[in-house]
C-alpha positions in Angstrom: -17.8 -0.9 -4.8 -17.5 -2.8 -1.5 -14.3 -2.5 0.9 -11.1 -3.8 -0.1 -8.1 -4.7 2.5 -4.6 -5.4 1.8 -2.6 -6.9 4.8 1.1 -5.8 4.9 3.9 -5.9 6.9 4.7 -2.9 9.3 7.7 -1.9 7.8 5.9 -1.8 4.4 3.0 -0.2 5.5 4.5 2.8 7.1 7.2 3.1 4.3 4.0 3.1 1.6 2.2 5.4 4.5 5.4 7.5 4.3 4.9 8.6 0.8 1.8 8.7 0.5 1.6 11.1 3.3 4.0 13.2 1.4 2.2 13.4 -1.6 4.7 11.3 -3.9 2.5 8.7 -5.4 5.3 7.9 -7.5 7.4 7.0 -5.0 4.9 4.8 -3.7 4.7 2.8 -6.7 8.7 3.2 -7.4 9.0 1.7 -3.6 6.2 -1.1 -4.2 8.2 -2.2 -7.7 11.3 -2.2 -6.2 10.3 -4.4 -3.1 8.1 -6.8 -5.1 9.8 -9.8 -3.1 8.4 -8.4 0.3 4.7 -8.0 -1.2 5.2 -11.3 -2.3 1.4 -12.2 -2.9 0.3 -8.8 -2.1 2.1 -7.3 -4.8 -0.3 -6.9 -7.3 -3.1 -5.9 -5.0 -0.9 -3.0 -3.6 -0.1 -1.8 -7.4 -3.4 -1.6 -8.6 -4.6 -0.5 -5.2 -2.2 2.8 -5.6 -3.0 3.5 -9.5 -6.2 3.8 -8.2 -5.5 5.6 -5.1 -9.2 7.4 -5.1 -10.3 3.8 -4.2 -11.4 2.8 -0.9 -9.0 0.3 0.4 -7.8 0.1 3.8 -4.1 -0.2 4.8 -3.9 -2.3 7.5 -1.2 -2.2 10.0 -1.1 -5.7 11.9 -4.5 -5.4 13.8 -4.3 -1.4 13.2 -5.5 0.4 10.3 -3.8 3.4 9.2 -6.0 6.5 8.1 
């Protein structure tokens, strides 16, 4: 399965980063439902991206991706 990149905003990105780094996939998703408006097209992507989170897909931070 090739490489798959979602392109947020930073304040999404490090809030998603956030949980993530803290173990709480849930929140993740909780967050991502909650702020559907701000995923806008992205919304989607960034759901199915987490219930998969083994995937490789690259959170991008502007022109930065974060590990």
């Amino acid at each position: 399965m090739g490489e798959k990149e979602i392109y947020l905003t930073e304040d999404v990105a490090l809030a998603l980063k956030n949980f993530l780094d803290n173990d709480d996939l849930s929140g993740a998703i909780s967050y991502a439902e909650a702020n559907q408006e701000l995923l806008g097209d992205q919304y989607e992507e960034v759901i199915n991206w987490l219930s998969n989170i083994g995937s490789n897909t690259t959170v991008s931070l502007d022109d930065e991706i974060i590990e």
